[in-house]
N, CA and C atoms of all chains as a GROMACS GRO file, in nm:
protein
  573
    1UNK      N    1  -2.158   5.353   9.524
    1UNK     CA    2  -2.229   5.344   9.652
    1UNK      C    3  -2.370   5.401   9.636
    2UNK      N    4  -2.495   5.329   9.724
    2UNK     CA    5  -2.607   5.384   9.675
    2UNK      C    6  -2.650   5.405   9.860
    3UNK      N    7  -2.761   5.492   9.840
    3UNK     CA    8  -2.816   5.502   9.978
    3UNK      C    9  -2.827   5.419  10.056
    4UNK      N   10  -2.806   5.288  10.033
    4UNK     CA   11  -2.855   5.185  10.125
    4UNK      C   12  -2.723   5.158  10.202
    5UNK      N   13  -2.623   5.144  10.070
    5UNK     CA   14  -2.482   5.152  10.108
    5UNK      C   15  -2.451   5.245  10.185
    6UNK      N   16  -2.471   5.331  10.205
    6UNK     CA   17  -2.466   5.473  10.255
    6UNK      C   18  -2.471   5.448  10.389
    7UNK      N   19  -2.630   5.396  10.385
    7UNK     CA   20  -2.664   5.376  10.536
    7UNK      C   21  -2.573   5.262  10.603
    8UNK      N   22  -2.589   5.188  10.568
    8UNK     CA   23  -2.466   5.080  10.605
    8UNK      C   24  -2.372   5.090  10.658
    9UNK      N   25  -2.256   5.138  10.583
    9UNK     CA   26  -2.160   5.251  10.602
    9UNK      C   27  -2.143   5.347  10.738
   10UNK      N   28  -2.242   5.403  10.733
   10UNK     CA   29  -2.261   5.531  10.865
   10UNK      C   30  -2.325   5.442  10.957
   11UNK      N   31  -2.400   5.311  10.960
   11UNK     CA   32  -2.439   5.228  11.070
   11UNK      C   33  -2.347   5.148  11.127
   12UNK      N   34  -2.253   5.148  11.046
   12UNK     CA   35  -2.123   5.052  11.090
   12UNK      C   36  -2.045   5.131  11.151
   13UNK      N   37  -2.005   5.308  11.228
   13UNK     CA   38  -1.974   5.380  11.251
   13UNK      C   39  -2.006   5.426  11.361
   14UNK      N   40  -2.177   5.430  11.366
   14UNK     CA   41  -2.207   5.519  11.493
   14UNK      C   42  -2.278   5.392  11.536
   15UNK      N   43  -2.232   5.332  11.671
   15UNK     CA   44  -2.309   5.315  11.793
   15UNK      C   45  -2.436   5.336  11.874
   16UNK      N   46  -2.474   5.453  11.849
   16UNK     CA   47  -2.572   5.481  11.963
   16UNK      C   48  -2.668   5.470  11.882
   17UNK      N   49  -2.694   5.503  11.735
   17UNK     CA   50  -2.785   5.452  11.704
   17UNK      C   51  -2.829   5.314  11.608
   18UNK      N   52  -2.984   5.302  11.645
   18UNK     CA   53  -2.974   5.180  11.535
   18UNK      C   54  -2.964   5.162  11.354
   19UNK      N   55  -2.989   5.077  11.315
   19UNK     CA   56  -2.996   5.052  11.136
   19UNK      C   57  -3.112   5.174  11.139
   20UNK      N   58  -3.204   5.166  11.167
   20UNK     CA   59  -3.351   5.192  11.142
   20UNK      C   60  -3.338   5.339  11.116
   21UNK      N   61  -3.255   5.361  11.250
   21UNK     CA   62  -3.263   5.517  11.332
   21UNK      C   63  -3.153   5.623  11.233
   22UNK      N   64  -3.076   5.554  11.130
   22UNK     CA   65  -2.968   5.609  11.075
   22UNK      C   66  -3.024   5.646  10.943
   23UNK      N   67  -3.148   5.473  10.875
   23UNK     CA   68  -3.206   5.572  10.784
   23UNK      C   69  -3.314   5.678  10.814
   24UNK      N   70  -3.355   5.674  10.904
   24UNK     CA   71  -3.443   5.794  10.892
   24UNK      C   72  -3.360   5.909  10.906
   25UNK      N   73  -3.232   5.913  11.000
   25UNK     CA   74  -3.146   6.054  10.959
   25UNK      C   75  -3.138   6.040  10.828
   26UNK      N   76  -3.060   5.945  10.756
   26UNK     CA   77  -3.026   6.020  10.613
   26UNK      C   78  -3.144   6.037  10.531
   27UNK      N   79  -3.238   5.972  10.534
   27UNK     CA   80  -3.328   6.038  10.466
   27UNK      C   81  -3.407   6.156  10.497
   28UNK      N   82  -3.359   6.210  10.583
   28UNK     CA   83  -3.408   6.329  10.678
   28UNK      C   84  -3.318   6.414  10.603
   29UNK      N   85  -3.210   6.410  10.618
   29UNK     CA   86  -3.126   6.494  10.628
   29UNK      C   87  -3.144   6.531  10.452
   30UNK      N   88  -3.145   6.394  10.335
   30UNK     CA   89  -3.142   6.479  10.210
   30UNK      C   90  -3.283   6.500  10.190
   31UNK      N   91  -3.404   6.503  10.246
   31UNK     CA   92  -3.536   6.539  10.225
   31UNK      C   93  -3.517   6.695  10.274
   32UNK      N   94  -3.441   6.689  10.388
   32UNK     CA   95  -3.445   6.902  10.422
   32UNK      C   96  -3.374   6.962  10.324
   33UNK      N   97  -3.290   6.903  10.259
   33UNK     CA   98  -3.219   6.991  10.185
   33UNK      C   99  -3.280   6.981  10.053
   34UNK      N  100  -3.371   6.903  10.014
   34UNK     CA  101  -3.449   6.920   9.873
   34UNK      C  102  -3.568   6.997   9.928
   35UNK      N  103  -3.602   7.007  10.044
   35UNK     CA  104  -3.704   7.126  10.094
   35UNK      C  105  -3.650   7.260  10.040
   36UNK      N  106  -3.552   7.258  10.158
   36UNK     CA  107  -3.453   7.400  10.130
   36UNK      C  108  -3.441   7.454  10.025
   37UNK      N  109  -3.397   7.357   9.891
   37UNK     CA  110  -3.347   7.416   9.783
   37UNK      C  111  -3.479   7.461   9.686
   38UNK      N  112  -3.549   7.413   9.765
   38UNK     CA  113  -3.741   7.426   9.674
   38UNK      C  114  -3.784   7.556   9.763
   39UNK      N  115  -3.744   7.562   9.803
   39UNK     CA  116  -3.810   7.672   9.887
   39UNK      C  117  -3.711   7.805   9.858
   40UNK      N  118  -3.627   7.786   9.795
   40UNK     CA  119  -3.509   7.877   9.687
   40UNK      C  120  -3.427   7.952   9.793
   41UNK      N  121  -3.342   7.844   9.916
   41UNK     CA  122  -3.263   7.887  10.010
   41UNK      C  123  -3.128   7.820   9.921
   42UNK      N  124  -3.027   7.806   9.990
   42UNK     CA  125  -2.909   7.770   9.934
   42UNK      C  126  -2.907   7.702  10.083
   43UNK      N  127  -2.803   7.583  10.048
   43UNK     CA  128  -2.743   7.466  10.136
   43UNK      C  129  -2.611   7.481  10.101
   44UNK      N  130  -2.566   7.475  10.246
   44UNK     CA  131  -2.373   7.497  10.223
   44UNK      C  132  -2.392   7.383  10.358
   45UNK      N  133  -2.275   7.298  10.246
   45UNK     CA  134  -2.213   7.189  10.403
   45UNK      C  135  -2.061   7.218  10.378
   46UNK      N  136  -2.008   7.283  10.513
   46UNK     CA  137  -1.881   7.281  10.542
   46UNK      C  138  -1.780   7.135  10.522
   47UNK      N  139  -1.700   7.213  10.379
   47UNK     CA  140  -1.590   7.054  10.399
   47UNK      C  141  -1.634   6.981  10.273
   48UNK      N  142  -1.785   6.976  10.228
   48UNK     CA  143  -1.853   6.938  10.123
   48UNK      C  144  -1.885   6.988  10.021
   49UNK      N  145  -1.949   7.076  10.023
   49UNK     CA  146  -2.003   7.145   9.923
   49UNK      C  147  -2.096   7.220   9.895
   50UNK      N  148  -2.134   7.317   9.808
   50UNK     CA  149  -2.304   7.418   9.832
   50UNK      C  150  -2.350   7.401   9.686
   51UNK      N  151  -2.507   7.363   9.749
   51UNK     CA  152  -2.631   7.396   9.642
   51UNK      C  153  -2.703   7.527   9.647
   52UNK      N  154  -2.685   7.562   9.494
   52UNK     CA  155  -2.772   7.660   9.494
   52UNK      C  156  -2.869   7.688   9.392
   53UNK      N  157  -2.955   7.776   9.346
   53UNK     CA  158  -3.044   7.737   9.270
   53UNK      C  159  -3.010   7.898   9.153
   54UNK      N  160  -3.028   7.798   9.062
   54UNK     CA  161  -2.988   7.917   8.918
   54UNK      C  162  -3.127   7.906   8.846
   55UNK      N  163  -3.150   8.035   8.797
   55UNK     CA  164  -3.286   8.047   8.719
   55UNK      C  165  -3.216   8.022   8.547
   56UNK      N  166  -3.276   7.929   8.467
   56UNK     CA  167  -3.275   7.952   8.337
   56UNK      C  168  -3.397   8.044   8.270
   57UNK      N  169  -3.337   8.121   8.183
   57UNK     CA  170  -3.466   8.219   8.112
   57UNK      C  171  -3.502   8.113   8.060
   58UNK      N  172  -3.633   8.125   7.992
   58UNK     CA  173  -3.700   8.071   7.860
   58UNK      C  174  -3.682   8.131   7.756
   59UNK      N  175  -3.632   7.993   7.665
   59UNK     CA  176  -3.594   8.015   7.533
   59UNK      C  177  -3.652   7.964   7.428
   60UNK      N  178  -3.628   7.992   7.304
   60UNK     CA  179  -3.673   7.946   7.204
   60UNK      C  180  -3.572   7.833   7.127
   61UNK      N  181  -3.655   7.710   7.100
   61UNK     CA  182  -3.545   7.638   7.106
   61UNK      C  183  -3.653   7.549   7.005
   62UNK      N  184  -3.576   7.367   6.926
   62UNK     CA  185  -3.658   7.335   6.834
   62UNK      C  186  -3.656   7.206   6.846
   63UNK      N  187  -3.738   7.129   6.841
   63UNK     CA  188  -3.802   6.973   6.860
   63UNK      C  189  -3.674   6.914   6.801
   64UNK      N  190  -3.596   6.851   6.850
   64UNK     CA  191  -3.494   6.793   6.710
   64UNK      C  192  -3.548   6.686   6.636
   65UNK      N  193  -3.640   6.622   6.685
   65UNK     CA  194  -3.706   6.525   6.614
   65UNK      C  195  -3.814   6.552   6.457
   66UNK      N  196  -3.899   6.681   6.528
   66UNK     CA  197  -3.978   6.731   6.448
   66UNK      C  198  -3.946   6.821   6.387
   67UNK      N  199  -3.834   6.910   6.395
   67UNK     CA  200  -3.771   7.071   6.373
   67UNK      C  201  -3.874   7.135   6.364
   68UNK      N  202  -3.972   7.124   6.466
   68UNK     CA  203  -4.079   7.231   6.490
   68UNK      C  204  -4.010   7.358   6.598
   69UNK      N  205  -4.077   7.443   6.588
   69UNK     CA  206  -4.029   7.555   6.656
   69UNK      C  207  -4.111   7.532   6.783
   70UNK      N  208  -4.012   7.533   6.911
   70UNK     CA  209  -4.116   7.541   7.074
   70UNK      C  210  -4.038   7.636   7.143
   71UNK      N  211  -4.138   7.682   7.247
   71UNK     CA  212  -4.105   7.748   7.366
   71UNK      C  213  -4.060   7.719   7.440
   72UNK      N  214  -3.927   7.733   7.524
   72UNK     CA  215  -3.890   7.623   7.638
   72UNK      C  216  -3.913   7.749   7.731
   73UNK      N  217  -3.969   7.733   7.871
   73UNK     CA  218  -3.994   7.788   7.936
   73UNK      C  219  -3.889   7.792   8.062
   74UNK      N  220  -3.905   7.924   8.137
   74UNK     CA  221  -3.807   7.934   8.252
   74UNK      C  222  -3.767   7.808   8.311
   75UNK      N  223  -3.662   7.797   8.321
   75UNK     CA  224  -3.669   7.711   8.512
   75UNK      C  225  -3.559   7.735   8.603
   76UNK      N  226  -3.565   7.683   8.715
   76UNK     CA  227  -3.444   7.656   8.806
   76UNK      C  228  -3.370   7.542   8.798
   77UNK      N  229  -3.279   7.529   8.789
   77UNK     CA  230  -3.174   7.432   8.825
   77UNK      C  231  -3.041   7.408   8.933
   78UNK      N  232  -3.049   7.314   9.037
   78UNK     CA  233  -2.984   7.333   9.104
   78UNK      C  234  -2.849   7.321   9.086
   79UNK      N  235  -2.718   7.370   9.136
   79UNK     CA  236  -2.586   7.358   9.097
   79UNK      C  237  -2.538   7.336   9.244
   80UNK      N  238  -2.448   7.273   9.197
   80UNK     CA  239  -2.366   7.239   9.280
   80UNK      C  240  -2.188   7.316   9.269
   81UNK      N  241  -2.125   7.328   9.410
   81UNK     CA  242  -2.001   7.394   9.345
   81UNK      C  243  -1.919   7.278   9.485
   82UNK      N  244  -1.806   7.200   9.497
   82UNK     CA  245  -1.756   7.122   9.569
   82UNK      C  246  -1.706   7.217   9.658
   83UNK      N  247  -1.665   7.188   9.763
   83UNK     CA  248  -1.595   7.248   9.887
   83UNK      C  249  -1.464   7.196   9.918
   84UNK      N  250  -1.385   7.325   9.962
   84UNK     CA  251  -1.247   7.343   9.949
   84UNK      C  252  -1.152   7.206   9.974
   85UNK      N  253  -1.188   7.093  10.095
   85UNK     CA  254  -1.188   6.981  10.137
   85UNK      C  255  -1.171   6.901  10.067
   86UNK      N  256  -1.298   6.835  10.017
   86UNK     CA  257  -1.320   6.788   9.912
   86UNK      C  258  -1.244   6.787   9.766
   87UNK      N  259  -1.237   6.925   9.720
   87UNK     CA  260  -1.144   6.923   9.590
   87UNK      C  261  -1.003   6.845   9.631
   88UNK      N  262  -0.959   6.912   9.758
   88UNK     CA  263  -0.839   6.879   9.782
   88UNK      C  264  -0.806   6.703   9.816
   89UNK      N  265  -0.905   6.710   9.850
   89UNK     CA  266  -0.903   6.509   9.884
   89UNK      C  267  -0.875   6.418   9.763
   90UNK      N  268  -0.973   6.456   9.706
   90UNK     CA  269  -0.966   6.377   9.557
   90UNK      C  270  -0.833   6.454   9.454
   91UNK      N  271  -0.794   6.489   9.493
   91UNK     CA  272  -0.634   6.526   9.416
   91UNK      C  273  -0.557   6.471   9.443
   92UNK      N  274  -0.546   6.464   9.615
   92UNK     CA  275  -0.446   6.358   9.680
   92UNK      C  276  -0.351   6.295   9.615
   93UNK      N  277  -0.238   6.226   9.602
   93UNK     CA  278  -0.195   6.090   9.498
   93UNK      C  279  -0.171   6.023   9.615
   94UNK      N  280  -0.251   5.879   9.630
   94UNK     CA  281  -0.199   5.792   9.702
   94UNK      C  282  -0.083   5.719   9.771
   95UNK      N  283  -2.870   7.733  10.432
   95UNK     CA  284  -2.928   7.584  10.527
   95UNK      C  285  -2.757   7.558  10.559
   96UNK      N  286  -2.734   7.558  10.688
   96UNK     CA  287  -2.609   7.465  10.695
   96UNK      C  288  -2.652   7.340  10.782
   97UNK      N  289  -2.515   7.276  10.823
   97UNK     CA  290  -2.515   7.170  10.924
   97UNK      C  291  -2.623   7.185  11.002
   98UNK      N  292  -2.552   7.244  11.107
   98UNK     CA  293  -2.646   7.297  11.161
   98UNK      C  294  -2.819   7.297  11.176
   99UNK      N  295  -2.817   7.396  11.074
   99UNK     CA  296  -2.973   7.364  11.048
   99UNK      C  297  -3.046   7.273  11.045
  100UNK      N  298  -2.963   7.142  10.979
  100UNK     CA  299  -3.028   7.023  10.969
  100UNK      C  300  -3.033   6.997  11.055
  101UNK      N  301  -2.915   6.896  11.165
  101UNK     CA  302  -2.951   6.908  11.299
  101UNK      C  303  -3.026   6.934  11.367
  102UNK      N  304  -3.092   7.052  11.374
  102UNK     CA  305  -3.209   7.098  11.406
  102UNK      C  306  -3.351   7.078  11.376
  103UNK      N  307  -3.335   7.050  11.284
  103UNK     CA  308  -3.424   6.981  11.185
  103UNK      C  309  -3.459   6.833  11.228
  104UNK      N  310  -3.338   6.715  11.290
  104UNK     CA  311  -3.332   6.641  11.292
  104UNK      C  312  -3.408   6.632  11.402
  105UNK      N  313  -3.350   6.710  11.510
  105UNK     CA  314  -3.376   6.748  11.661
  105UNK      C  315  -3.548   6.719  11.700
  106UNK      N  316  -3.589   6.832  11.617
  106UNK     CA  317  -3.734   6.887  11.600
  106UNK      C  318  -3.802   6.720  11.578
  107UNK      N  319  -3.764   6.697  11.474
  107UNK     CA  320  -3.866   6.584  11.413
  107UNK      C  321  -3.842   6.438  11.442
  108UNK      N  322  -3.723   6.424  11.471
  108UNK     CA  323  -3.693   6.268  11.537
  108UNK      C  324  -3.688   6.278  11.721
  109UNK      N  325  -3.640   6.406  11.708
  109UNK     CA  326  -3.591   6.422  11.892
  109UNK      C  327  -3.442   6.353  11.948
  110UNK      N  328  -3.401   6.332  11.866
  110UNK     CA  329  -3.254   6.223  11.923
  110UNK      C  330  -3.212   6.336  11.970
  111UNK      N  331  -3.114   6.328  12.069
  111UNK     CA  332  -2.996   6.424  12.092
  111UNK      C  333  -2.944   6.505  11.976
  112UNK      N  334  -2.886   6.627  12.022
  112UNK     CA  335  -2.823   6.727  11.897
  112UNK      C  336  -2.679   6.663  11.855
  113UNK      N  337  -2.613   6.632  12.034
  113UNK     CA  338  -2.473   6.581  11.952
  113UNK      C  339  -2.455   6.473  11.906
  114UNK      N  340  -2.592   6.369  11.952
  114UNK     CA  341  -2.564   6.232  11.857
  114UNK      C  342  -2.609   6.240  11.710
  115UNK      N  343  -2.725   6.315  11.687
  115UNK     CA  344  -2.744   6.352  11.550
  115UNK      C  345  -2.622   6.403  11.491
  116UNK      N  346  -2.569   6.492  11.549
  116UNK     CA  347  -2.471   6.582  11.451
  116UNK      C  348  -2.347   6.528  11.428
  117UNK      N  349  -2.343   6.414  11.536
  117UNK     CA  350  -2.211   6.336  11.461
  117UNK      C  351  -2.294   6.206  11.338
  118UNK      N  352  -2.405   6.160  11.329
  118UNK     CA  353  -2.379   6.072  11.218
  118UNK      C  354  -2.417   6.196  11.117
  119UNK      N  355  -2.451   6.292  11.107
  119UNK     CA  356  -2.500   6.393  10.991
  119UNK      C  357  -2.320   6.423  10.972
  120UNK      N  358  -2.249   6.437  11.039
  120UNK     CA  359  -2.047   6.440  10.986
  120UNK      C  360  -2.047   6.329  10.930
  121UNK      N  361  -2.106   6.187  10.997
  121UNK     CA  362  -2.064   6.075  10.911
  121UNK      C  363  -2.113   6.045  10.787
  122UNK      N  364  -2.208   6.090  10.721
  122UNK     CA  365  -2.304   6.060  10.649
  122UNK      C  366  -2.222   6.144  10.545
  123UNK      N  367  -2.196   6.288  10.544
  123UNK     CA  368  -2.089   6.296  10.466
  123UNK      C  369  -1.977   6.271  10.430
  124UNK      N  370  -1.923   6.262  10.554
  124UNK     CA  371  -1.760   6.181  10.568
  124UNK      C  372  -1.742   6.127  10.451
  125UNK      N  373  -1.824   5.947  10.485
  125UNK     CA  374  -1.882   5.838  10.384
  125UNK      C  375  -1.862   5.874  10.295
  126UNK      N  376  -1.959   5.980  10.216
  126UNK     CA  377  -1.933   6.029  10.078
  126UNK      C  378  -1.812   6.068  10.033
  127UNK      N  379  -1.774   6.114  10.116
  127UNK     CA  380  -1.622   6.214  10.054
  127UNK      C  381  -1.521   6.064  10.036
  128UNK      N  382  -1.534   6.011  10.087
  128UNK     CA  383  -1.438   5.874  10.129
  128UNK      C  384  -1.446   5.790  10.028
  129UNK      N  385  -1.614   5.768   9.970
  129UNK     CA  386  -1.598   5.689   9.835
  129UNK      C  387  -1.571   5.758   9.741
  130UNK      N  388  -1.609   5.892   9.754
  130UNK     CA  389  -1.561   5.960   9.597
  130UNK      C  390  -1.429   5.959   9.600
  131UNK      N  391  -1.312   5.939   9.732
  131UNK     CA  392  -1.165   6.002   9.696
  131UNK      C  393  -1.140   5.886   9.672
  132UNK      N  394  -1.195   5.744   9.679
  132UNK     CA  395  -1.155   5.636   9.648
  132UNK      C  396  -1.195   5.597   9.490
  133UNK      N  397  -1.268   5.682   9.425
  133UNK     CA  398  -1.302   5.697   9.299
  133UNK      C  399  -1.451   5.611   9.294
  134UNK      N  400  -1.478   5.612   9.362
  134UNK     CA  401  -1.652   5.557   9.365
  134UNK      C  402  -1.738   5.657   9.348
  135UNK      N  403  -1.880   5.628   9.247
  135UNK     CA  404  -1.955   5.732   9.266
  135UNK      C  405  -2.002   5.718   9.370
  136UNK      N  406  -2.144   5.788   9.375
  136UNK     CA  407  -2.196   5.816   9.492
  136UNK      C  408  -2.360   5.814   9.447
  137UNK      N  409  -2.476   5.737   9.487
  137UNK     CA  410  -2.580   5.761   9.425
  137UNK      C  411  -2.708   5.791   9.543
  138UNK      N  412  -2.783   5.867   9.534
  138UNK     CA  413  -2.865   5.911   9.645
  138UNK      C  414  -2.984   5.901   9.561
  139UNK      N  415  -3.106   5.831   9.588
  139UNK     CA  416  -3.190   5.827   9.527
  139UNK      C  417  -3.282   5.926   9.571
  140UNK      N  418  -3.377   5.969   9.466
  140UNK     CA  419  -3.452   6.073   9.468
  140UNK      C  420  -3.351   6.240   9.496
  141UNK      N  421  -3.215   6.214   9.503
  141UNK     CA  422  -3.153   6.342   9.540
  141UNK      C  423  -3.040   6.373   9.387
  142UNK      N  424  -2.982   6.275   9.353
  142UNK     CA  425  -2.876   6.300   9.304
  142UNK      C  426  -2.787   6.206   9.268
  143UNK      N  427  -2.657   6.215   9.192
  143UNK     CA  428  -2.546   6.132   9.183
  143UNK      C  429  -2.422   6.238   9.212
  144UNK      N  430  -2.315   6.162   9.321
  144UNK     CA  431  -2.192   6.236   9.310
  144UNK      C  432  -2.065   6.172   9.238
  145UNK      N  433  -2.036   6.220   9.143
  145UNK     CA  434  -1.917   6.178   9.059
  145UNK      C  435  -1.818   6.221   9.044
  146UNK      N  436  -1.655   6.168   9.077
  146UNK     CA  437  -1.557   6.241   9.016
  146UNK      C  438  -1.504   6.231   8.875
  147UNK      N  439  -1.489   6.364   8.825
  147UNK     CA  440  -1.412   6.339   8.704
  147UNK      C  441  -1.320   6.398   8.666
  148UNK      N  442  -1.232   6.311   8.562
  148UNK     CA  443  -1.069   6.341   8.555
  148UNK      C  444  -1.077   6.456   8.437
  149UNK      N  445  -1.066   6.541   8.482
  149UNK     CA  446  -0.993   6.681   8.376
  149UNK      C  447  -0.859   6.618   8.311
  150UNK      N  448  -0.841   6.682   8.207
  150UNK     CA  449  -0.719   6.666   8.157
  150UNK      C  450  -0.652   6.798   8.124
  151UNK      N  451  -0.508   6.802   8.120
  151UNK     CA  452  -0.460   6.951   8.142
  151UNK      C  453  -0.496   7.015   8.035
  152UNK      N  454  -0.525   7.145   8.067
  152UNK     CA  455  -0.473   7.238   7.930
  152UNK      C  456  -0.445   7.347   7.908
  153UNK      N  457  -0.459   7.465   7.815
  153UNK     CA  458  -0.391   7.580   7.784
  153UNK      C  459  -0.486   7.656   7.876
  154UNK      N  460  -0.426   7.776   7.955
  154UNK     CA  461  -0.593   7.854   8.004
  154UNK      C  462  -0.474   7.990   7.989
  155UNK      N  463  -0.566   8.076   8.055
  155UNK     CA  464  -0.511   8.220   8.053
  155UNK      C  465  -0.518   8.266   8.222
  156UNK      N  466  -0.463   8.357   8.225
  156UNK     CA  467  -0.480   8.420   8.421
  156UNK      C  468  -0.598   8.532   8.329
  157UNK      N  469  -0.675   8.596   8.382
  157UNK     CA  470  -0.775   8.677   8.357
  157UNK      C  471  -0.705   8.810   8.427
  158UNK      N  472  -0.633   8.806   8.509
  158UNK     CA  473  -0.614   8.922   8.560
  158UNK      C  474  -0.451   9.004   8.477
  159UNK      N  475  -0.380   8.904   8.469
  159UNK     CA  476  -0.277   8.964   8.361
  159UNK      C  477  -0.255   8.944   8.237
  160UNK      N  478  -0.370   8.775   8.191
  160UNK     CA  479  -0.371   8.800   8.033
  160UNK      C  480  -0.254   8.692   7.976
  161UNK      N  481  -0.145   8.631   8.055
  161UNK     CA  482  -0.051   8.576   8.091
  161UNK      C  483  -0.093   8.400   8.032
  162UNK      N  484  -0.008   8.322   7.962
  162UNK     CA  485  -0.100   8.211   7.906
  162UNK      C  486  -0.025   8.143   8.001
  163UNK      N  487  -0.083   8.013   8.057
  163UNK     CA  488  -0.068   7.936   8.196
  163UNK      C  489  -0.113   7.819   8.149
  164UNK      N  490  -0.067   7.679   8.216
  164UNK     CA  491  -0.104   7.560   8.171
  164UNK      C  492  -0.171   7.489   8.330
  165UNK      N  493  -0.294   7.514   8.227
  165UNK     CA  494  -0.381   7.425   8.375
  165UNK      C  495  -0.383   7.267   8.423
  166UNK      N  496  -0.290   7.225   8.488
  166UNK     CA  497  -0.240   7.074   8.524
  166UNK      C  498  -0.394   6.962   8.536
  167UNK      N  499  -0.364   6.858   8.490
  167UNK     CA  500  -0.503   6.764   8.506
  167UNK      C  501  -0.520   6.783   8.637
  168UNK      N  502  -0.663   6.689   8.658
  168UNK     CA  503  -0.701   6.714   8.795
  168UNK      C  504  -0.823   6.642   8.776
  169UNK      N  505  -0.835   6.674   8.917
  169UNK     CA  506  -1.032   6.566   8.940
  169UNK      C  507  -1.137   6.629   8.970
  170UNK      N  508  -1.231   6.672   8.950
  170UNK     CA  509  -1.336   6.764   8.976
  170UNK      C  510  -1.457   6.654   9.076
  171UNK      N  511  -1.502   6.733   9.090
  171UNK     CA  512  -1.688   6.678   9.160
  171UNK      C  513  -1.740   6.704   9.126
  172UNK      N  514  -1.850   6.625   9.068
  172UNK     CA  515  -1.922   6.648   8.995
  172UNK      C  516  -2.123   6.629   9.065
  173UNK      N  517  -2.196   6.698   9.044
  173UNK     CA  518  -2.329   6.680   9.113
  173UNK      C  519  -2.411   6.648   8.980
  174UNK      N  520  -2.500   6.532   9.008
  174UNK     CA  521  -2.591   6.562   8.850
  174UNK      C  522  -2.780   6.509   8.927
  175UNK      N  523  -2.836   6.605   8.978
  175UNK     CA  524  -2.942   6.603   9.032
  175UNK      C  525  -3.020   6.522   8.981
  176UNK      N  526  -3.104   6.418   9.071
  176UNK     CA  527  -3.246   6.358   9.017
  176UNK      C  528  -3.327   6.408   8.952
  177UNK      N  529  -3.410   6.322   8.839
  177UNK     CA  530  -3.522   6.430   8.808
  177UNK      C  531  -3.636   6.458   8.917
  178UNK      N  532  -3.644   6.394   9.025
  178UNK     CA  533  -3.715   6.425   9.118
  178UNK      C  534  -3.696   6.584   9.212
  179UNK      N  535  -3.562   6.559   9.187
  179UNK     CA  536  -3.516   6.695   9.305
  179UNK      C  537  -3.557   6.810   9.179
  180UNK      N  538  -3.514   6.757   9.050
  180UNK     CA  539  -3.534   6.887   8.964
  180UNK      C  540  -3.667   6.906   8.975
  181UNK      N  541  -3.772   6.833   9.000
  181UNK     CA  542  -3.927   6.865   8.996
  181UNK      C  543  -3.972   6.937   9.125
  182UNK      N  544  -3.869   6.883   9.221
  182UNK     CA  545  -3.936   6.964   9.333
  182UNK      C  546  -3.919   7.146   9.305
  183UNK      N  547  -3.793   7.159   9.271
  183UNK     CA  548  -3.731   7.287   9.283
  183UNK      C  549  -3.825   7.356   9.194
  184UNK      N  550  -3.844   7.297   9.113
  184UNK     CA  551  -3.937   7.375   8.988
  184UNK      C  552  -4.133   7.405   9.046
  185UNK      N  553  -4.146   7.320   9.099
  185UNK     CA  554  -4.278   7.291   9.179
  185UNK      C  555  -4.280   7.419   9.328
  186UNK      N  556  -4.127   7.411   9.400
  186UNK     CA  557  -4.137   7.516   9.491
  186UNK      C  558  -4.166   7.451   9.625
  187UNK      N  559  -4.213   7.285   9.600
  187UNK     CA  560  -4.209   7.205   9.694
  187UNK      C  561  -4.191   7.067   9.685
  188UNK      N  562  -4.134   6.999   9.783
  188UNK     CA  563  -4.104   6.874   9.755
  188UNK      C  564  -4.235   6.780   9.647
  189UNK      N  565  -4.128   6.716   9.550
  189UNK     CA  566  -4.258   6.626   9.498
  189UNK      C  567  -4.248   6.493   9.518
  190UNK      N  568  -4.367   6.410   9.517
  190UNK     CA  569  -4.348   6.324   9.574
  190UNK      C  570  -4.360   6.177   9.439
  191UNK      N  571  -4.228   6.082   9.512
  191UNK     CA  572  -4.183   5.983   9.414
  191UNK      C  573  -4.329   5.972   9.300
   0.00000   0.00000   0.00000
């Protein structure tokens, strides 16, 4: 399923609003939460799941191409951990 | 950031109602959870991919008594972020496509 599908999906669902009006929620909705997580808050959706943001140190690490020696520098990376719901859904057996 | 928040968020910047927003922001995840338990990924552009994947069992330990235990297969969720979202986070603000 891709966003469009997405929208589709949740437009075929809710009523009150239109096609139009559903993507601008979802693209609303994952644009705040790539705000959020840039702005180094954590996002928890009940039922779903939480992002949060992990710092990697900078390391020393080596071109594998060149086996030159480089610096890899800090970063963040966001993680994800699933919510209690969720795990349990997809275990299910049909 | 929860529900919530967004909602609010939604509120602020589109103006729709809170409880009509906040029910398609339930549906919008719903959706997701629904294709992943059906074994579909899930692809959000500029955000991410959601994927399940099948563990297979194996030997583990309890940490608290040391006790060897057999961890049964299973399905995990899996998140594997855009490189876009990874640029924002690293940037400190959204970046743009």
């Amino acid at each position: 399923m891709t966003k469009s599908e997405l929208i589709e999906a949740v437009a075929g669902k809710i009523t009150a609003f239109s096609r139009k009006d559903i993507e601008v929620i979802v693209e609303t909705v994952f644009q705040s939460m790539t705000d959020n997580l840039s702005s180094g808050d954590k996002v928890e959706i009940r039922g779903f799941g939480s992002f949060k943001i992990k710092k990697r140190d900078g390391r020393q690490g080596r071109n594998p191409k060149s086996g030159e020696n480089i610096f890899i520098d800090s970063k963040k990376v966001p993680f994800f951990k699933a919510g209690k719901e969720i795990r349990e859904r997809i275990n299910k057996q049909p | 950031m929860t529900k919530a928040d967004i909602v609010e968020i939604l509120y602020e910047k589109v103006g729709f109602s809170k409880k009509d927003v906040a029910e398609v922001v339930e549906a919008i995840f719903e959706c997701i959870k629904q294709n992943l338990e059906a074994g579909d990924k899930v692809k959000i552009s500029g955000f991410g991919n959601f994927s399940v994947r099948q563990k297979r069992a194996r030997r583990g330990r309890n940490p608290q008594t040391g006790g060897e235990i057999t961890i049964e297969k299973r399905k995990v969720m899996t998140f594997k972020p855009s490189q876009l979202l990874k640029k924002s986070i690293n940037a400190g603000r959204s970046a743009q496509p």
